[in-house]
Each structure stands twice: as structure tokens, then as C-alpha cells.
N, C-alpha and C positions, 0 to 999 in steps of 0.2 A: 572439849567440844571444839573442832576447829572455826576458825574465824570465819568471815566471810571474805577476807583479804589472800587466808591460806585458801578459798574454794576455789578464787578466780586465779591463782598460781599455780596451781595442780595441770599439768602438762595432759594436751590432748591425745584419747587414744587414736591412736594413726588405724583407718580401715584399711585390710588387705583385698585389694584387688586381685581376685582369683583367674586363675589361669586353665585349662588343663594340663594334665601333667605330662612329662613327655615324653614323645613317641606317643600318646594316645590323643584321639581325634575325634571331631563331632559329624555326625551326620549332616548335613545342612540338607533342608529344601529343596535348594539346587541340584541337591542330590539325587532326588527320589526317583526321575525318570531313568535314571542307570541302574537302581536299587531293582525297582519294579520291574523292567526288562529281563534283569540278569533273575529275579528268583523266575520267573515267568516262562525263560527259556529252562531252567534247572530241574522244574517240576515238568513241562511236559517231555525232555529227555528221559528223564526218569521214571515216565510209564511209561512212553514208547521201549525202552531197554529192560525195561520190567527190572527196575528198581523199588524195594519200597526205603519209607522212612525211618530211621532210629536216630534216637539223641540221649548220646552217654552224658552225666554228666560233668557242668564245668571242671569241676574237683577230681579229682582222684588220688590214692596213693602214689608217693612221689617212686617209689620203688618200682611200679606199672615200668614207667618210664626208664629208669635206671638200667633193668631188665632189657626192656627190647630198643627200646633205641641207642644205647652203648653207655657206658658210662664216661666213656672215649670223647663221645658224641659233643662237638658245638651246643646243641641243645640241654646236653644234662652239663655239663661244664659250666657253661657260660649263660644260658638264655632262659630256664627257669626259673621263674617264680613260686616261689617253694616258702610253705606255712606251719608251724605245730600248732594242731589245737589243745584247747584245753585240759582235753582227755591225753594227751600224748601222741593221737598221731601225727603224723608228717605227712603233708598232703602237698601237691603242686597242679598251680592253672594248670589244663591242659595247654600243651605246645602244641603238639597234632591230634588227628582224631583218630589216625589207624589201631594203639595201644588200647584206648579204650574202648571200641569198638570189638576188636577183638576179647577184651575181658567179658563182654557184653554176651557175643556169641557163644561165649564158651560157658559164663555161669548160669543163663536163659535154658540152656540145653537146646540150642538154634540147630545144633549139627543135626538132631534129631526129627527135623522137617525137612521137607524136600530139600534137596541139595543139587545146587548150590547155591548160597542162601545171596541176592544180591541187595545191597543196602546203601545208601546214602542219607547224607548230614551237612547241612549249611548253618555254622553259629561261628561264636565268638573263640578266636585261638590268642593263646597269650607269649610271647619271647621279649625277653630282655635284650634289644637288638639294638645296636644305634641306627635310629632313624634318618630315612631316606627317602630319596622317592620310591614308590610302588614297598614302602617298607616299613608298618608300623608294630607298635610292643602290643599292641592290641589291633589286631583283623579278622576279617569275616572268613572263612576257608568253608571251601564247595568240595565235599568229599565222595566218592565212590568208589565201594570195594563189592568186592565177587568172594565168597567164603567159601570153601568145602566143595565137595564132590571130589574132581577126577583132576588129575594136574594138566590141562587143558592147555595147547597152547592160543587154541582161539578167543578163551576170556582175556589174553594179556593184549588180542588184540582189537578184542571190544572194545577195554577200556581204554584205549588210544581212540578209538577211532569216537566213541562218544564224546572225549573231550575233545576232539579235531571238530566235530560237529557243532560243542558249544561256542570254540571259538565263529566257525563261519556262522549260524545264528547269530553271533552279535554283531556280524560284519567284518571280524577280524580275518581279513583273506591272506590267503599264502603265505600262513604261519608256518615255522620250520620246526620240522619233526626232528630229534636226536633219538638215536634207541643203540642201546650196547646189553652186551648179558655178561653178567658178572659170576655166573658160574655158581654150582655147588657145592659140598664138601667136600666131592672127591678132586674138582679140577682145582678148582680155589688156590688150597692149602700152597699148588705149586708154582702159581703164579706169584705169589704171596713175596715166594722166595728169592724167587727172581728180579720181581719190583723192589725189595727189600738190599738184595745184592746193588741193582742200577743207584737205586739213592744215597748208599752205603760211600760209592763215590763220590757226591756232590753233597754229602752231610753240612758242607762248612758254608754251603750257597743256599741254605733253608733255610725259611722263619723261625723263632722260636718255636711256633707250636706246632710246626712241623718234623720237628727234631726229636719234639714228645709223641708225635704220632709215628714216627717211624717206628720206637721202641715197640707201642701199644698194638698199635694197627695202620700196616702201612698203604692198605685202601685209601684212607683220607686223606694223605698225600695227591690223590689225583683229584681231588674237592677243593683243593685251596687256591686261593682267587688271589693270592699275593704276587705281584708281578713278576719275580726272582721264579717263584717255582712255578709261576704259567711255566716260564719260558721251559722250564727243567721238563713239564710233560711231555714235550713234544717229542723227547726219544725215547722217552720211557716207552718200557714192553709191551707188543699188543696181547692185549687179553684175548682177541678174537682166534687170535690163534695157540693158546692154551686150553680154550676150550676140552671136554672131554666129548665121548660122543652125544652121550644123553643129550648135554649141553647146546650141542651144535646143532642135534636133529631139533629139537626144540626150539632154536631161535631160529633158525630156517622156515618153519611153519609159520612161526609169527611174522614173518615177514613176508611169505607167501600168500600168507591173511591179507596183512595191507596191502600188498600188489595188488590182491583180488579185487578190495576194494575202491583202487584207486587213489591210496591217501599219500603221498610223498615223504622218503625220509632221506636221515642221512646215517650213517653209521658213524659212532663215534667210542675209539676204543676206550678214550678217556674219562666219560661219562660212568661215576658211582655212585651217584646221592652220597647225601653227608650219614645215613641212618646204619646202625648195625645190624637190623633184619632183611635187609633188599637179598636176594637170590634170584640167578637167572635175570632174565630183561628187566630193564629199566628204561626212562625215556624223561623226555622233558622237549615243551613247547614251546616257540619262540615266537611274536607278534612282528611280522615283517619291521625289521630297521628299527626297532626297540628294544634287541639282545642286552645290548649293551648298558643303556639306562636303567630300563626295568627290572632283568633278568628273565627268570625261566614262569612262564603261567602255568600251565597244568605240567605237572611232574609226578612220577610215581613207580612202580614197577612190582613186581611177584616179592613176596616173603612165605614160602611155606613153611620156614623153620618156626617163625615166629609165637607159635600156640604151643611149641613144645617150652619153651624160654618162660613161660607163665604158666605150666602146670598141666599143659594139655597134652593133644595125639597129635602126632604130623599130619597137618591140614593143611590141602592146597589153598594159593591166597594171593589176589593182584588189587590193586586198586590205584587211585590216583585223587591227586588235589589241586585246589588254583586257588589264589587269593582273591574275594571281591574286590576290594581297595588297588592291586596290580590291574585284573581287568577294567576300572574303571579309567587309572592313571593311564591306561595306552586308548581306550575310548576315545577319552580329551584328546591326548597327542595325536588323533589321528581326524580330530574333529567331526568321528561318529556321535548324532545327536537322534536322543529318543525321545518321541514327543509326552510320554509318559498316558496322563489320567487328560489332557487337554485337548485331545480328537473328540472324544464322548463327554466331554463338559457339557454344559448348557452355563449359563448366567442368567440371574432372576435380578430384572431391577424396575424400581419403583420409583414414583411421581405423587409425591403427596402424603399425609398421615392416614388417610380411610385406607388408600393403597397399599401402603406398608404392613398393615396386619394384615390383608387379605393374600397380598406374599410372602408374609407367614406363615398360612395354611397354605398355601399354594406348594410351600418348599417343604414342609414336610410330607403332603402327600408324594409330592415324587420321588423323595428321597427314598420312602416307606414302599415306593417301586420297581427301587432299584434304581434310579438316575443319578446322575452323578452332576450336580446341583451347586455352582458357588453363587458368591451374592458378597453384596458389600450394603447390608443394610445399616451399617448406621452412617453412612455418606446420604445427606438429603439429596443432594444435585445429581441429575439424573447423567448430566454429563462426565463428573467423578467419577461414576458407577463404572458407565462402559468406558472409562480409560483404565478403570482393575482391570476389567475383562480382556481389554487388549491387550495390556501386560503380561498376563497369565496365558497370550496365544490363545483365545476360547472362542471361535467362530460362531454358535448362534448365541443370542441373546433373547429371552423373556421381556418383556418390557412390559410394567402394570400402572396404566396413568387412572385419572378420573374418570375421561369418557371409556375407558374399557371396563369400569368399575359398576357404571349400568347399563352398560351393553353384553357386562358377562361374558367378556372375551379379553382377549391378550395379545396383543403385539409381537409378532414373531420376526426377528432381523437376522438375516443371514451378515455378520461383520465383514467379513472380505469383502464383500461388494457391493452390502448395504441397501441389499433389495428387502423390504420387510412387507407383512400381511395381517391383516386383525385372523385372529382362529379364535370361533368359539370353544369357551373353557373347557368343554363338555370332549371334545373334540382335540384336546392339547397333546394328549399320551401320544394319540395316534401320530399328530404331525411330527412331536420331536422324536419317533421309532422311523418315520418313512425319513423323514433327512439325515438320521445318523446312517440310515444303509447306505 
């Protein structure tokens, strides 16, 4: 039995103060009015474009992946988070939503409704990324894709033009369009060769893992951000004029699309996406004078091959995505500020202990009415109160003292300028509905 000399010499357990882990990130507070804006504008795009909802889930086979976004791919190489369970499979976070979405379509039997089937999804997306600004291992991705029917070229330029729209809904003006088309089987292959001959000369002036993509796939050669092979893109071959015909009538349209509607771009030959399903148009959007910091926000482009790669029929197929957390970090930088839930606040506060529980009932009837109701009841001082309230930006204020207690009425203050009114109780719905219009 130890002594009580060994009890007090027994070394203390040292507490770990937790952290989160990195590259992952907490929502704060402060947050919520960019949070609630950004779903607010996503949902009503989304029925105006006659979108509906689907949500694959987190999980899936890592092979989904492997399959359609290359094996080549930054993503499956480097940026998955990839698990075996217990049963034996191998499953990986999803990275993007396009792969499972598409499995989605195909194992539902979705082709077999009206077509063409339009869907999006806003959750959680996972990469093993070194973190940045506008760049975490865990972020929120805003998805829309267009499934089946006819190889259209006016859906490749819907979905441009609804993500042009969510940027200006959030304020983001004269953001810069990029759009290139990357061709299909038949023009592709010759391009290929061509790009593969140009780099074949400057092999000794490439990254490492540029050297491995020349072998593999020399597309992602015009993906990499290393400043040695920026420079090497700039002579590199244009794709626009490889094109075949199909190709060209087709990216004509879509751009005659946007002409139509007035949405500005730039043409850029050097634009691939990092993914092994893109065909045809591609694009990416840029938040005036934050290219550079942030990178690209909504990006996307056409993959019709892609359903064949996982067991299907050649389906036409466009879509695109944007990062919350990016939209948020250029919001800040640009000092666009949403007032959130605190236009339609009210504040309930009270003067007294009879007071207090009668604003109790008081705040759940409203609430029970849909009002959107804060309060700081366990502050006695009634002066505390409305300094939450002013903090929180919440312009009327409730006020429940003794003499409104039998008089049956309430103090109603407008905080900006401090003009206030007794209104009987009976009578309260009605005042806080005509001063919120």
C-alpha cells in the first residue's frame, strides 16, 4: 500500500488543451450573417433555375473517386482522406460532390424522369490541402449540376450565368469570367500531342510533379500554379485552335449564350480544371482584385463522359461549385456586411421580479408567432439589457417595468432614436408587424 509521502510525490497529470485540428475551422457567431445570406441567396437561385435538392452521402467508395477524377488527379494523389472499415471497404470523405452525385443519378434510375434532371447540394467537402486563406481540409461547397437529356450548349451557359448571379446577389460585382473548351475525344487526343511535344522541350524547367504529369496526363501541366511552369504556359499551344468542329460549333453557342445575356468573359486557352472528367467548356470566377489571394470561386465545366467511367450510358453533363468559406473570405475583404437575423430582432427587457416572469410569457408567445425575440433575462439592470441589445445592432426594444405590469401594457422604444410608446398588450403583435414593414 503506498505511503502517503509516495501519494504527494506522484507527478501531476498535465491537462491537454485542445485545439482544432488543422486546416479545420469553427463556425463562430460572427459568422452567421454571411452563413444565412449565402444559403438564402442558394435556395431561392435554385427555384428560380428550377433546381431541386439532393445530398449524397459524406462517405463513399474511394474508387467512385479514383474512377472519374483521375488517379493522376491532386485530389486522389495527394488530398484524400481515405478509411477501411471493418467489413473491408475502403471508403474516402468526399472531396467534391460531382462523383457522387452522379452515382446518385444513375443508381436512383433519375435518367428515367424528366430530363434533364437539375440538382444541387451545399455540405461539408473534405482535402488534405495545406491551409490557406480562402482554403480549408474541411469546407462547405455550393454545388450545381444539369444531368441528361440533349448535349445542350445553353445549360453550360446557365450554369455560368446562375453562378454570375450568385456572385452579384451577394454584392460581388465585376467578377471575371474565364471559359476555354477543352475538347473531346476526337480533338483532344491531338492536342495532347502536341502539348506533350512543347513540354518535352522544357522537361528540365518543370516541378517534380510536373515531370509525372507529362508521362501520365499532360493536361495538368496547364493546372500548375508553380511559378517555373506559369511562366512555361504562356507559349504553350492553343487549344482553341485544335478544336474540332463539333467542338468549336459548340463553344460558339455558349458564348453566344452569354453575349445574349450580357455576362462578360475572357477566353483563356490555358484554363483545364485539375479533374480527369471535364470535356468541352470549362470556366472559373474570379471576385474583382482577389485572383490572386483567394483564387477561382465558382468553377466548373461539362463532363458527358463521365457516367460511362462508372458503369453507365453516355449522359450529357455540366455543372459547377464555389466554396462558402472562399465566398465569405472575399465578403470580409471587400467589407461587404450582412446584417443577418438583427433587422427583424425585437428585444424583450424587464424591470423587476413580477416583470420578469410576465416576460416570460410574453417571449414565448412571440416566439410561438414567429418573432424573432432576444432578451438578456438574467441581467437585472435594465440599463445592461439595452446595452446587449445595442451590441447585437437590434433597433426596437420591448421594455416590461411595474407600472406597465398593471396597466397591461409595454413600452415600446425605437433604439436609434429613442422615441418610445406604452401599447397595450393586447395590441403588441400588431405594433411590432406595422414597424417591421
Amino acid at each position: 500500500m503506498p505511503s502517503s509521502q509516495q501519494e504527494k510525490e506522484k507527478p501531476k497529470e498535465v491537462v491537454r488543451t485542445f485545439q482544432s485540428a488543422k486546416g479545420m475551422h469553427d463556425v463562430l457567431p460572427s459568422d452567421e450573417p454571411y452563413w444565412e445570406k449565402i444559403e438564402s441567396v442558394v435556395r431561392s437561385l435554385a427555384s428560380a433555375y428550377g433546381f431541386s435538392r439532393i445530398e449524397p452521402p459524406v462517405l463513399e467508395f474511394a474508387e467512385l473517386y479514383n474512377k472519374t477524377s483521375g488517379e493522376e488527379s491532386d485530389v486522389v494523389q495527394k488530398e484524400m482522406y481515405t478509411l477501411k472499415t471493418k467489413g473491408g471497404d475502403f471508403l474516402a470523405l468526399r472531396p467534391e460532390y460531382t462523383p457522387g452525385i452522379s452515382r446518385a443519378y444513375m443508381q436512383h434510375g433519375l435518367s428515367r424522369l424528366g430530363q434533364p434532371q437539375k440538382l444541387f447540394a451545399m455540405g461539408p467537402i473534405f482535402r488534405h490541402e495545406r491551409p490557406q486563406l480562402g482554403r480549408a481540409r474541411q469546407f462547405t461547397q455550393i454545388d450545381f449540376e444539369t444531368l441528361g437529356g440533349v448535349n445542350d450548349p445553353i445549360y453550360d451557359a446557365e450554369i455560368i450565368a446562375l453562378f454570375y448571379d450568385l456572385l452579384n446577389e451577394l454584392r460581388i460585382k465585376n467578377s471575371l469570367v474565364k471559359v476555354n473548351s477543352i475538347g473531346c475525344r476526337i480533338c483532344r487526343p491531338i492536342y495532347k500531342k502536341q502539348l506533350t511535344a512543347y513540354y518535352k522541350n522544357h522537361e528540365k524547367q518543370l516541378c517534380e510533379d510536373c515531370k509525372r504529369r507529362l508521362a501520365v496526363n499532360p493536361l495538368k501541366l496547364l493546372d500548375c500554379k508553380e511559378p517555373g511552369c506559369e511562366a512555361l504556359k504562356e507559349k504553350a499551344p492553343n487549344f482553341l485552335d485544335k478544336l474540332c468542329v463539333t467542338c468549336s460549333a459548340h463553344f460558339k453557342s455558349v458564348l453566344e449564350y452569354l453575349d445574349e445575356v450580357k455576362i462578360p468573359y475572357e477566353l483563356d486557352h490555358r484554363l483545364v480544371r485539375g479533374l480527369d472528367y471535364y470535356s468541352r467548356t470549362v470556366f472559373e470566377m474570379y471576385a474583382e482584385g482577389n485572383e490572386a489571394q483567394i483564387g477561382a470561386l465558382p468553377a466548373g465545366g461539362r463532363y458527358d463522359y463521365l457516367m460511362e467511367t462508372i458503369g453507365g450510358h453516355l449522359t450529357p453533363a455540366v455543372g459547377g461549385a464555389c466554396g462558402v468559406e472562399r465566398l465569405i473570405a472575399v465578403l470580409r475583404a471587400k467589407e461587404i456586411v450582412f446584417n443577418g437575423k438583427s433587422a427583424k430582432r425585437v428585444f424583450l427587457a424587464h424591470a423587476g421580479s413580477l416583470a420578469k416572469k410576465k416576460a416570460f410569457a410574453i417571449l414565448k408567445d412571440l416566439r410561438g408567432r414567429g418573432f424573432l425575440v432576444a432578451e438578456s433575462l438574467s441581467k437585472d439592470s435594465l440599463a445592461a439589457q439595452l446595452k446587449v441589445a445595442d451590441r447585437e445592432g437590434i433597433a426596437l426594444a420591448l421594455i416590461l417595468g411595474q407600472k406597465e405590469l398593471y396597466e397591461n401594457s409595454i413600452i415600446v422604444r425605437d433604439l436609434t432614436n429613442g422615441l418610445q410608446e406604452a401599447v397595450p398588450l393586447e395590441k403588441l403583435v400588431d405594433e411590432i408587424k406595422k414597424r417591421q414593414k
